[in-house]
VMD Tcl script that draws the C-alpha trace (Angstrom):
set ca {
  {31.49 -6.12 -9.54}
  {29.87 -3.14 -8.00}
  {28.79 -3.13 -4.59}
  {26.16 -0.60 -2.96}
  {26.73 -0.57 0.52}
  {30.11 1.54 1.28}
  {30.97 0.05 4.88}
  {32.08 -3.18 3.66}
  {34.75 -3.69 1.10}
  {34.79 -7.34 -0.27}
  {38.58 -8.87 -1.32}
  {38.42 -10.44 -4.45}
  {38.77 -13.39 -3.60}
  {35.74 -12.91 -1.16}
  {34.03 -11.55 -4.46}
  {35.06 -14.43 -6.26}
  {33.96 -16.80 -3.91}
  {30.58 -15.36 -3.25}
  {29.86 -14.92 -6.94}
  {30.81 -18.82 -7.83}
  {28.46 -20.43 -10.22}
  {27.06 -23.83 -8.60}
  {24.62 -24.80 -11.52}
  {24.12 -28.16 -9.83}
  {21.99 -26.51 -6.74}
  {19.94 -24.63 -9.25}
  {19.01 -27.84 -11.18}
  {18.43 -29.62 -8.15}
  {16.03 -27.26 -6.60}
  {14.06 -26.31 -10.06}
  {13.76 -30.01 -10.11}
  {11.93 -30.26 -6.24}
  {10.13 -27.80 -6.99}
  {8.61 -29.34 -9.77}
  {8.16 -32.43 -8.66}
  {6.13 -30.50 -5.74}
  {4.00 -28.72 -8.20}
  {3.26 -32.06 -10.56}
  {2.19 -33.52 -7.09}
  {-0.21 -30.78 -6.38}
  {-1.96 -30.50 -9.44}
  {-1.90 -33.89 -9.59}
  {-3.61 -34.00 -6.23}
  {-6.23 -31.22 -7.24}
  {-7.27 -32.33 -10.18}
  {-7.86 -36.00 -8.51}
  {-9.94 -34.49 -5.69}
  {-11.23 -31.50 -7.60}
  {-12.44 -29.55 -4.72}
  {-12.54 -25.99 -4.72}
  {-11.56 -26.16 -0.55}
  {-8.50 -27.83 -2.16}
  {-7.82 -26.04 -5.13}
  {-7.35 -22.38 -3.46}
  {-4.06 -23.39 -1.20}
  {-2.88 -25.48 -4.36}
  {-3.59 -22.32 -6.52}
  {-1.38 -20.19 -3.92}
  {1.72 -22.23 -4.19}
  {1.51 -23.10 -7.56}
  {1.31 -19.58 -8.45}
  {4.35 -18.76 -5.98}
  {6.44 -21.49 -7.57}
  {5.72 -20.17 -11.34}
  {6.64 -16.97 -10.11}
  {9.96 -18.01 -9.12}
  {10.78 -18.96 -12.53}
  {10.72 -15.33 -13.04}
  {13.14 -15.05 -9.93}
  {15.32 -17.62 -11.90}
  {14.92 -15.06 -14.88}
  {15.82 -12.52 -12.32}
  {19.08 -14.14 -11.95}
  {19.73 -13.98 -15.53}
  {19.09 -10.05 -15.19}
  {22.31 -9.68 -12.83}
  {24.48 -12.65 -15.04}
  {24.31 -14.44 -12.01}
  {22.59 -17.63 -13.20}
  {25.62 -18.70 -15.76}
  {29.12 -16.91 -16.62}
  {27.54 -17.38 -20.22}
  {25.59 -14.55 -21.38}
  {23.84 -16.14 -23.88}
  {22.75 -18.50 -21.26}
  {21.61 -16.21 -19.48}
  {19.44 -14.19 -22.24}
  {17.87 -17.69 -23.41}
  {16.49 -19.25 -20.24}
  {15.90 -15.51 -19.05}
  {14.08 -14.58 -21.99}
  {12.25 -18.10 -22.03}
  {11.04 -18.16 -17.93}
  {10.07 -14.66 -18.24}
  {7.98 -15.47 -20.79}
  {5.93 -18.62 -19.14}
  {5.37 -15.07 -16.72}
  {3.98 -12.85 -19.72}
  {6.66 -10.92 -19.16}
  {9.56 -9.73 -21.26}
  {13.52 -10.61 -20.49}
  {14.93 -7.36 -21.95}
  {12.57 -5.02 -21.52}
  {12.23 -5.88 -17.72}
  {16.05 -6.34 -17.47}
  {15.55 -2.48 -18.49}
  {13.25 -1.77 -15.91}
  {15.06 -3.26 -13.63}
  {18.46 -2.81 -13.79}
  {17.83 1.30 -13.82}
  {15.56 -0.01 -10.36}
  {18.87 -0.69 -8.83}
  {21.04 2.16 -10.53}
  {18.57 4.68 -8.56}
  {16.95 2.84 -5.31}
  {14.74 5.49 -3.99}
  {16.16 7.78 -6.00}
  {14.74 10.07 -8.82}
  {14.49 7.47 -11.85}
  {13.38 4.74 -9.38}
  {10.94 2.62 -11.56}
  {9.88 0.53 -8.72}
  {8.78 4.12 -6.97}
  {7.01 4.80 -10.74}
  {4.53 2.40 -10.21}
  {4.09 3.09 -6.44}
  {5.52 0.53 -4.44}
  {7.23 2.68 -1.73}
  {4.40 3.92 0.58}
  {0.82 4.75 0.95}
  {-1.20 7.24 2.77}
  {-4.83 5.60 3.03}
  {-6.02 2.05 3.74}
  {-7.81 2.64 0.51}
  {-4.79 3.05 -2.00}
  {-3.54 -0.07 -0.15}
  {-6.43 -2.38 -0.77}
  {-6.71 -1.06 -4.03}
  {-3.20 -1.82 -5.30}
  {-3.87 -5.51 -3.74}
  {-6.80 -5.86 -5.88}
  {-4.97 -4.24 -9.24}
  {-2.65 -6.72 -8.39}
  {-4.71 -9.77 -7.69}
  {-4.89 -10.54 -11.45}
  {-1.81 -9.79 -15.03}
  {-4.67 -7.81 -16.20}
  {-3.03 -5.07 -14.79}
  {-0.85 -1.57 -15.83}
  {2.29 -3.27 -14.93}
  {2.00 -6.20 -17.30}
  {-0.34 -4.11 -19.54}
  {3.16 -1.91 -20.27}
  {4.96 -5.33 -20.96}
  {3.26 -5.99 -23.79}
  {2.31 -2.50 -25.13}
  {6.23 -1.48 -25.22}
  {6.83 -4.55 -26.23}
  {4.71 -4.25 -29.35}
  {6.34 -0.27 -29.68}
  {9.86 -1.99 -29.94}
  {8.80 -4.12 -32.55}
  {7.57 -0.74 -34.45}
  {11.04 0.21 -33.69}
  {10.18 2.86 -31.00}
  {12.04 2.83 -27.17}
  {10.58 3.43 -23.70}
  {12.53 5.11 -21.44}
  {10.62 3.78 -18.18}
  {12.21 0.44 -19.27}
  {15.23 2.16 -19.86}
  {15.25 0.42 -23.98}
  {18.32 1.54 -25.93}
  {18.93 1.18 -29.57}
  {21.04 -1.49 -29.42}
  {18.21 -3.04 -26.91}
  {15.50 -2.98 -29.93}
  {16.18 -5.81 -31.49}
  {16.37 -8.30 -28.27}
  {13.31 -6.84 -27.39}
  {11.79 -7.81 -30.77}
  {13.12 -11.70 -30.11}
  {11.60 -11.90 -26.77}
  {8.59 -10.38 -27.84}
  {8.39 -13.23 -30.09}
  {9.74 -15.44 -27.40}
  {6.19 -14.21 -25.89}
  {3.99 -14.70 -28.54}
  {4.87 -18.34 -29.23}
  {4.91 -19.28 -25.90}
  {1.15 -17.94 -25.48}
  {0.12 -20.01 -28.73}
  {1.60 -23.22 -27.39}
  {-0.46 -22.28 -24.00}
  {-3.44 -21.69 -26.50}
  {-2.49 -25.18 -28.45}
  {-2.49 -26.82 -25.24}
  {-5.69 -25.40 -23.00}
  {-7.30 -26.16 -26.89}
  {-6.35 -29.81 -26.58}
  {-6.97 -30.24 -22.55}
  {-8.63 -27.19 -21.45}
  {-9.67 -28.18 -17.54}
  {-6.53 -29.31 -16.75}
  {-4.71 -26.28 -18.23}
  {-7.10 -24.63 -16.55}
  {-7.12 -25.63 -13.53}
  {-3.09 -26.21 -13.08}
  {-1.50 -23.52 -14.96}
  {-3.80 -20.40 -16.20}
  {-5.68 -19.95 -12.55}
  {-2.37 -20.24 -10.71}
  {-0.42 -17.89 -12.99}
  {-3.08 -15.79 -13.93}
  {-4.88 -14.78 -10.72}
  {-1.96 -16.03 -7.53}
  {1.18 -14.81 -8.89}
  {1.10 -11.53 -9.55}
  {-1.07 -11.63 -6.07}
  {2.28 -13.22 -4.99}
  {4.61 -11.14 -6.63}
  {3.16 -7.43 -5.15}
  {2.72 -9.50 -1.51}
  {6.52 -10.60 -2.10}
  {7.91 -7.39 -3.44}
  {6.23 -4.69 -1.36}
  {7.93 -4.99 1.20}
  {11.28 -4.44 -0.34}
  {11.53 -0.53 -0.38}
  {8.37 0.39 1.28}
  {8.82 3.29 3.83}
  {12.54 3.05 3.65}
  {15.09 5.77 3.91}
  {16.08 7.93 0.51}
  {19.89 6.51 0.90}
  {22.03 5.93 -1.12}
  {23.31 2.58 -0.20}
  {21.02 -0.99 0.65}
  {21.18 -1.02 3.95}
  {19.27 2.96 3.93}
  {16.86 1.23 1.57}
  {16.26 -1.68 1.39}
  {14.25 -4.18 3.82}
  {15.18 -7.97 4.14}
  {12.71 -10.28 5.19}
  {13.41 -13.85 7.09}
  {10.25 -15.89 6.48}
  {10.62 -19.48 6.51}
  {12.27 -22.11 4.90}
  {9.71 -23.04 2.57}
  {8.91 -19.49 1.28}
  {13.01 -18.98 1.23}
  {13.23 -22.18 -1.37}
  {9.96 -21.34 -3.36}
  {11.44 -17.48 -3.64}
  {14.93 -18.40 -4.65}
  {16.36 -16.77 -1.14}
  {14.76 -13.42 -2.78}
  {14.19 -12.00 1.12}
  {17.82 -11.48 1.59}
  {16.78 -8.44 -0.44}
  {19.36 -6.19 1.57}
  {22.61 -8.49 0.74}
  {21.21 -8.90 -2.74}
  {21.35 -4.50 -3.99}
  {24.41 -4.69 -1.99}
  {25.87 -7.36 -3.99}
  {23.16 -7.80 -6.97}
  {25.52 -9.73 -8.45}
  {25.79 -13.05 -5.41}
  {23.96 -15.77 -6.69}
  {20.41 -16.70 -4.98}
  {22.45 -19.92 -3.03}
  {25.17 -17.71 -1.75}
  {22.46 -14.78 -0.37}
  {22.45 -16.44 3.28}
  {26.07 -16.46 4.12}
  {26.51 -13.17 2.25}
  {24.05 -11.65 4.56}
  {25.61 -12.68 7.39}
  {27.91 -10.20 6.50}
  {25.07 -6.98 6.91}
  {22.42 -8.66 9.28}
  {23.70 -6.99 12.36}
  {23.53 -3.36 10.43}
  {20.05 -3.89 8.88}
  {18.21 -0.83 9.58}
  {14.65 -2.30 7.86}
  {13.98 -6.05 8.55}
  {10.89 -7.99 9.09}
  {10.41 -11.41 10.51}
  {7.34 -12.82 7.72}
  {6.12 -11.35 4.58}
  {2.14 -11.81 6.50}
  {3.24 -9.63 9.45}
  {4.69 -7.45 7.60}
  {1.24 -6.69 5.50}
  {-0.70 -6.75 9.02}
  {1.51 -4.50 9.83}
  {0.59 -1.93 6.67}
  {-2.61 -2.57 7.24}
  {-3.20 -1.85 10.95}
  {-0.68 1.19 10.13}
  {-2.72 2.57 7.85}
  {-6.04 2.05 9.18}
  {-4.40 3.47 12.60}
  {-3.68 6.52 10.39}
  {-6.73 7.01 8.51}
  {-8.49 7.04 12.14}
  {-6.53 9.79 13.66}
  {-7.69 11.76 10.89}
  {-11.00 11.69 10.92}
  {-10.92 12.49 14.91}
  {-8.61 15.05 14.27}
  {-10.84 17.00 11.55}
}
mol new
graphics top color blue
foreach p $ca { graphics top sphere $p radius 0.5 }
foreach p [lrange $ca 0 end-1] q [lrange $ca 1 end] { graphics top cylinder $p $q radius 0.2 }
display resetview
């Protein structure tokens, strides 16, 4: 068990403790937070108003995108002490995302092998600052739909490792090929049951899955994971860079405790339930914290559009 931030040394038993498998609170919140989304489509699709539908659409798109933070838990063996565990409901939530378990466990294990470093993928596809209001707004429009580069490269090197050819962005070995292949396939027949089912009840599929995961979760996802590593120090260590952000309670449950983002590249390997005590253990040294994920974007924004108007008086 690796840890990434030098000035405090866990015991093992403190290890042990922290990294203690409770599958029961995993079950039990995947299980509220279904019963909140079968309420709310529910509820839409009785009332079918479009005034109704967008705030459904929101959280139903934040709660599918947690089961790609579930997935991410899989990614660090948190989730189970059983890797195949693991690699099947990692490989299987991913792909209700459109995403691919071991080509993003790739991507983003060699994320947290070179934080802001050289070899950074997250700093590849430009999450870690922006000059202009205008590369801003156009990265929250790129990412306002999955018709984008990011899962565009899912399923193009997904298709190369089926051909038998690697990427090195997603950091694919040879021994990764043939996993690759599976959850590729994991993929495809996931999207034909999706196509079996929007063929047999298209409004409702519609309406309750393909808008929400389509269109509001990779919205979501950029909104949520911006603020992770943007404008943070080139350290070597999470608490140089890395930001954690409190939000609420409700955004903390639908995000599987993913703001503790600080505690978590400390100690990747902490399960999602154990994040808040763990990062009672950093919060007086955070260096890059943010009360809400909203102010933090205000906060870009007015930045920004401060910036771009000192400029233009200046030239």
């Amino acid at each position: 068990m690796e840890d990434s931030y030098v000035n405090i040394k866990l015991s093992i038993d403190e290890k042990r403790a922290l990294a203690a498998k409770r599958p029961a609170i995993v079950v039990v919140r995947f299980v509220f937070l279904a019963a909140i989304y079968a309420c709310l489509a529910y509820a839409g699709l009785r009332v079918d108003s479009l005034w109704l539908w967008i705030p459904i659409w929101i959280v139903l798109g934040a709660i599918l995108g947690g089961l790609n933070l579930i997935a991410h838990e899989c990614v660090h063996s948190s989730f189970s002490n059983s890797a195949r565990i693991n690699r099947v409901v990692g490989s299987v939530l991913m792909a209700s995302n459109f995403l691919n378990f071991t080509l993003h466990r790739g991507y983003h294990l060699k994320h947290h092998a070179h934080t802001t470093q050289e070899g950074d993928t997250q700093n590849e596809i430009g999450l870690y600052g922006y000059r202009t209001l205008s590369q801003y707004l156009k990265d929250l429009l790129s990412w306002s739909s999955i018709f984008n580069s990011f899962f565009y490269n899912e399923w193009k090197y997904s298709v190369l490792a089926f051909l038998g050819k690697k990427s090195a962005f997603f950091n694919t070995k040879d021994a990764d090929l043939g996993k690759v292949r599976t959850d590729f396939f994991v993929m495809v027949a996931w999207c034909a049951a999706l196509g079996y089912l929007a063929y047999s009840n298209f409004w409702p599929v519609l309406y309750t899955f393909l808008v929400p995961i389509v269109f509001f979760f990779p919205f979501i996802l950029y909104v949520i994971s911006l603020p992770e590593h943007y404008k943070v120090n080139s350290g070597d260590n999470a608490i140089q860079n890395t930001r954690t952000v409190k939000s609420n309670w409700l955004a903390r449950m639908i995000f599987w405790n993913i703001n503790y983002h600080t505690v978590h590249h400390a100690f990747p390997y902490i399960p999602f339930y154990n994040l808040p005590k763990a990062h009672k253990l950093l919060e007086n040294d955070l260096l890059f914290y943010e009360p809400s994920y909203i102010g933090f974007h205000l906060k870009v924004f007015r930045d920004l559009k401060q910036t771009g108007r000192t400029e233009r008086e200046a030239a």
